[in-house]
C-alpha positions as CSV (number, residue, x, y, z in Angstrom):
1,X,0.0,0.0,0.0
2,X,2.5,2.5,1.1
3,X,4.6,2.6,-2.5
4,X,1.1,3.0,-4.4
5,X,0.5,6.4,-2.3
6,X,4.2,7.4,-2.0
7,X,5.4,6.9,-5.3
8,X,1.8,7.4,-7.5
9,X,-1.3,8.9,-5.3
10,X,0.4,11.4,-3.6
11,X,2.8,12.7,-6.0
12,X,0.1,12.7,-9.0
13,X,-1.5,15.2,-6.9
14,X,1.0,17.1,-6.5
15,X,1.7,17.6,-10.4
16,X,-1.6,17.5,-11.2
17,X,-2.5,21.1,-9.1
18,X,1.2,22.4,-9.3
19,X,1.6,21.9,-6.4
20,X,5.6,21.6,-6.6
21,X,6.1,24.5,-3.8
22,X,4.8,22.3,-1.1
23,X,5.4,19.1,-2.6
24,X,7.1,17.5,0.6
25,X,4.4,19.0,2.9
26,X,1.9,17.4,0.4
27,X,3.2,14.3,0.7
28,X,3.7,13.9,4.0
29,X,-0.2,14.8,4.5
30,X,-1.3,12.4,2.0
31,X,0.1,9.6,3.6
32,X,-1.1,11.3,7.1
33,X,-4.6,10.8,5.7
34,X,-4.3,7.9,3.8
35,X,-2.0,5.9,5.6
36,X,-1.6,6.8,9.3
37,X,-5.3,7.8,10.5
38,X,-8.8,6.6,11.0
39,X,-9.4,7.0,6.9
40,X,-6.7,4.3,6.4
41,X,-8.2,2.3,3.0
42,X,-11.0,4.5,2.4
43,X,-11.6,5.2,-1.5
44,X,-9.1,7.7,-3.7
45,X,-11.6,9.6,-4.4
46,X,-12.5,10.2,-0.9
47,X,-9.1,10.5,0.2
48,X,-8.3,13.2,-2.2
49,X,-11.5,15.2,-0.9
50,X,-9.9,15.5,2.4
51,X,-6.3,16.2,1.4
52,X,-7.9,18.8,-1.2
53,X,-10.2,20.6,1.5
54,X,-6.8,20.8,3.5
55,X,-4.8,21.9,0.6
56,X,-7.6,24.8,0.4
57,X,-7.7,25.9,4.0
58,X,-4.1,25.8,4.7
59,X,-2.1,25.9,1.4
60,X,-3.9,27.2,-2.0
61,X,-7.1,28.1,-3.9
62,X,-8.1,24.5,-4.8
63,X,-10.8,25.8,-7.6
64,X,-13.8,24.0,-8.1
65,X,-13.4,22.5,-5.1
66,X,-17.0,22.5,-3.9
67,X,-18.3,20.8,-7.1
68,X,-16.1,17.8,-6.2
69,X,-16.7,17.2,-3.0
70,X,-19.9,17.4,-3.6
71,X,-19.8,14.2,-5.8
72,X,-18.0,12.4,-3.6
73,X,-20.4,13.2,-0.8
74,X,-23.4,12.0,-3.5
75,X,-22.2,9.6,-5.8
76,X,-23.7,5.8,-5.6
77,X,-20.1,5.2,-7.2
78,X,-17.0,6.6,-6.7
79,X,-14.9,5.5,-10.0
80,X,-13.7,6.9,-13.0
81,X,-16.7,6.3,-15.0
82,X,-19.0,7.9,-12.4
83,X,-16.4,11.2,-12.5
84,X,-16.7,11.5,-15.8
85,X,-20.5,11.4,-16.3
86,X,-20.2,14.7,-13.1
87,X,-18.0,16.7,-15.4
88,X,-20.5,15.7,-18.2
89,X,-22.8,18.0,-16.1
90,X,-21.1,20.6,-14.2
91,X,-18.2,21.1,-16.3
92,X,-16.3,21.7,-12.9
93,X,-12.4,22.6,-13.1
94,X,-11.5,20.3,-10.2
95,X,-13.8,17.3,-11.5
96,X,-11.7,17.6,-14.3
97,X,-8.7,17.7,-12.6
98,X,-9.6,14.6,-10.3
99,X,-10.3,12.6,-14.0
100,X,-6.7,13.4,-14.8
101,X,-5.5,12.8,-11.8
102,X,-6.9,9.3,-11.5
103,X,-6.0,8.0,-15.0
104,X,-2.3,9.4,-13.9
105,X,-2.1,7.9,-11.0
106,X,-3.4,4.6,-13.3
107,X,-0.4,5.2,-15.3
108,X,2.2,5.5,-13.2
109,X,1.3,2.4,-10.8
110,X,1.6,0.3,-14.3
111,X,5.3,1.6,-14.3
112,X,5.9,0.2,-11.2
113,X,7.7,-2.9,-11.4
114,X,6.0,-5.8,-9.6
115,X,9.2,-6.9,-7.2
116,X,8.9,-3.0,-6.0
117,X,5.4,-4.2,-4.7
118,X,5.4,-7.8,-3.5
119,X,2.9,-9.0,-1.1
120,X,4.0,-8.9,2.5
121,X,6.2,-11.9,4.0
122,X,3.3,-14.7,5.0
123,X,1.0,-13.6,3.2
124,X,0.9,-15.9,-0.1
125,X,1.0,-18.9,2.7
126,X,-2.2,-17.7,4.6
127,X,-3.9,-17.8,1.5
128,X,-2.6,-20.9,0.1
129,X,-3.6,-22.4,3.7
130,X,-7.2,-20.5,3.7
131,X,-7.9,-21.5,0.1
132,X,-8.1,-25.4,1.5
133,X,-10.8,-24.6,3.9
134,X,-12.8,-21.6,2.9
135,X,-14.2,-19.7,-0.3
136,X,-11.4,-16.4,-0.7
137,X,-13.2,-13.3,-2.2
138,X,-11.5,-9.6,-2.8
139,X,-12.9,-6.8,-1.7
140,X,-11.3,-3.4,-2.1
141,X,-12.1,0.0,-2.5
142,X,-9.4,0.6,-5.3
143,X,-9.7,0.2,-9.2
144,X,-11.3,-3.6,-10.2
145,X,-8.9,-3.8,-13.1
146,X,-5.5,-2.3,-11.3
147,X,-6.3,-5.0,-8.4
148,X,-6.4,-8.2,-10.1
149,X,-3.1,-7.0,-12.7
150,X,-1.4,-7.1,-9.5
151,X,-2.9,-10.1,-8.3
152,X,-2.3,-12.1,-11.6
153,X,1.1,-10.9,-11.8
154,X,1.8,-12.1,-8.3
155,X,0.4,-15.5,-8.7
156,X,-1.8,-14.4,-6.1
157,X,-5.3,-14.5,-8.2
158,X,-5.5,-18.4,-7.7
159,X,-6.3,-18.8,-4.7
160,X,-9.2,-16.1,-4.8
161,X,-13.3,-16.4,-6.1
162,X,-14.4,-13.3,-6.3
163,X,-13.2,-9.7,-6.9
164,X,-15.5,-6.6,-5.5
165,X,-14.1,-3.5,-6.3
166,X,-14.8,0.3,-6.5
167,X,-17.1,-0.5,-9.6
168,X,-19.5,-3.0,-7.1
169,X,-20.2,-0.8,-4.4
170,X,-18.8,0.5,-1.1
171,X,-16.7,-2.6,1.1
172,X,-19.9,-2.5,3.3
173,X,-22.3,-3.4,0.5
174,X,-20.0,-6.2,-0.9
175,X,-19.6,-7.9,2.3
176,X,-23.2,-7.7,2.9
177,X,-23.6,-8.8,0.0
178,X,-21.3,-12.3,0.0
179,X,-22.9,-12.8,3.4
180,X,-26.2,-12.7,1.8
181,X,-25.7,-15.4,-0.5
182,X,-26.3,-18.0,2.0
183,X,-22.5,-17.5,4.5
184,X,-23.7,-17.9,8.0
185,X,-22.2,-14.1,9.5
186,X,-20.0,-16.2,12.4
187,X,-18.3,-18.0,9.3
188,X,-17.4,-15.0,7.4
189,X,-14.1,-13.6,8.2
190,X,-13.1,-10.1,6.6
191,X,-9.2,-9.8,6.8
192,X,-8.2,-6.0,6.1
193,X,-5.9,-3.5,7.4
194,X,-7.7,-0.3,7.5
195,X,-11.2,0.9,10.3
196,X,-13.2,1.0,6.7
197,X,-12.5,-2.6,7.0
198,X,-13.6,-3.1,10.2
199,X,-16.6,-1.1,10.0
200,X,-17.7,-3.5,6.8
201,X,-17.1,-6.3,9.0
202,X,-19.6,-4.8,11.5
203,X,-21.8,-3.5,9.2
204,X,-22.1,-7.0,7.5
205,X,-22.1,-8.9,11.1
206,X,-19.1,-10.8,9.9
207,X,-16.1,-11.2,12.0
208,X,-12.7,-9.4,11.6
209,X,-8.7,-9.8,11.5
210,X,-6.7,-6.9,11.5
211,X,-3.1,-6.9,9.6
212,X,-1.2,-3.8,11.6
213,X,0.0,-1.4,9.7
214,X,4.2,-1.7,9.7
215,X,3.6,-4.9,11.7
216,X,2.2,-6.7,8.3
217,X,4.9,-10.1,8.6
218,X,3.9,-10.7,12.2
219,X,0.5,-10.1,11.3
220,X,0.4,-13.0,9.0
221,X,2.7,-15.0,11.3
222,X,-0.2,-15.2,13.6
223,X,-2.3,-16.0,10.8
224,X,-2.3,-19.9,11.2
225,X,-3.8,-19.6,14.7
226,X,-6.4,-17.2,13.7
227,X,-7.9,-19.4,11.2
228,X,-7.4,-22.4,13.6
229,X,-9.6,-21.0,16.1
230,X,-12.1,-19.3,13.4
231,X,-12.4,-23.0,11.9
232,X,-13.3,-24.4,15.1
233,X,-15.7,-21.3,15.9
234,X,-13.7,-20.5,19.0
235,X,-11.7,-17.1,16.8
236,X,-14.5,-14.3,18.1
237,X,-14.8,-15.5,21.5
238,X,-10.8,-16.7,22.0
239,X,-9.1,-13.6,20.0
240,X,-10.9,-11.0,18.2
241,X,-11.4,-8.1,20.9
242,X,-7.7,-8.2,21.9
243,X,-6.6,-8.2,18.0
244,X,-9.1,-5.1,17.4
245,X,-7.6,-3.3,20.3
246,X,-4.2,-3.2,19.9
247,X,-5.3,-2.6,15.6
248,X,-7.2,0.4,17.2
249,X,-4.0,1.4,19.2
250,X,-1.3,0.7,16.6
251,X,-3.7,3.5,14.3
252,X,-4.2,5.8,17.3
253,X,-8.0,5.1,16.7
């Protein structure tokens, strides 16, 4: 996650609103937002709302500003499609920015080269382990297309049935969704690393993991346990409330 916003999301913003003059200060609050607070994982679109309206109050004009925040406050869907069919409409400067923008940032993670952004130590084996017990489904708040290049390219897409992405719906929907389809809620298990994550777990009545941010490898480590004691219905009662806390305290949450 953190080379996507470093090396892409952040500083596509930054040449996007040329905003060069306060590029470090940009950076470091994009990844504030995005990264090290309660907005951990939420949407792009919704993360460059908030860095904008901060941009606005304490840095520059952002123009147009109003227009786009009002979308993402509105839209059923936030996606590139969706921004699109607003600037259709309004014609808005900073809609038309945001378009850019996206299909930038689009750009420049396909320049990344896939052994800058491997998936974290443990991982691959918690899937290959989950996959012989359990249906695996993807559900992410990013680009549908973007998430499963990186997935096929890491190997990673085989041990998955199902990809829900910005396209489907909010992570709240999706889960509700899947759970819908006939999962009992206590045998649903919604692995993530941000409180959007968590809250779709509520919201769904499905259970969570947590994978701490900077504490990813250990995270996984403790994997094999988690779905021991998940598999044997024992997970919620045994572990969860102590792995929400300290997920909660590792975010300052």
């Amino acid at each position: 996650m953190d080379v996507k916003h470093m090396r892409c999301l952040g500083p596509c913003l930054v040449h996007q609103w040329n905003l060069e003059e306060y590029k470090d200060e940009i950076i470091r609050l994009w990844r504030k937002v995005n990264l090290l607070s309660n907005f951990r994982g939420i949407n792009r679109f919704r993360g460059l709302a908030r860095v904008l309206a901060d941009i606005h109050e304490n840095y520059t004009c952002i123009e147009g500003l109003s227009e786009y925040v009002y979308w993402v406050q509105t839209a059923s869907e936030l996606s590139d499609e969706s921004l699109r069919e607003a600037f259709e409409r309004t014609g808005s400067i900073c809609i038309k920015k945001a378009i850019e923008w996206s299909g930038l940032v689009n750009q420049s993670m396909a320049m990344i080269s896939d052994r800058k952004k491997p998936p974290f130590e443990g991982a691959r084996e918690a899937l290959e382990l989950a996959k012989k017990y359990a249906d695996i489904a993807i559900v992410t708040s990013a680009n549908g297309v973007e998430i499963r290049k990186e997935w096929e390219n890491q190997s990673l897409i085989q041990y998955t049935d199902l990809l829900a992405s910005q396209e489907t719906g909010r992570k709240a929907e999706c889960l509700k969704e899947l759970v819908e389809k006939g999962y009992e809620k206590k045998k649903v298990l919604m692995i993530g690393d941000s409180p959007i994550d968590l809250e779709a777990a509520r919201e769904a009545g499905a259970l969570f993991y947590p994978i701490l941010a900077y504490q990813e490898r250990e995270s996984w480590e403790i994997f094999p346990e988690v779905l021991k004691q998940f598999l044997e219905g024992n997970y919620e009662r045994k572990m969860q409330d102590r792995c929400i806390e300290e997920f909660q305290g590792n975010l300052s949450i």
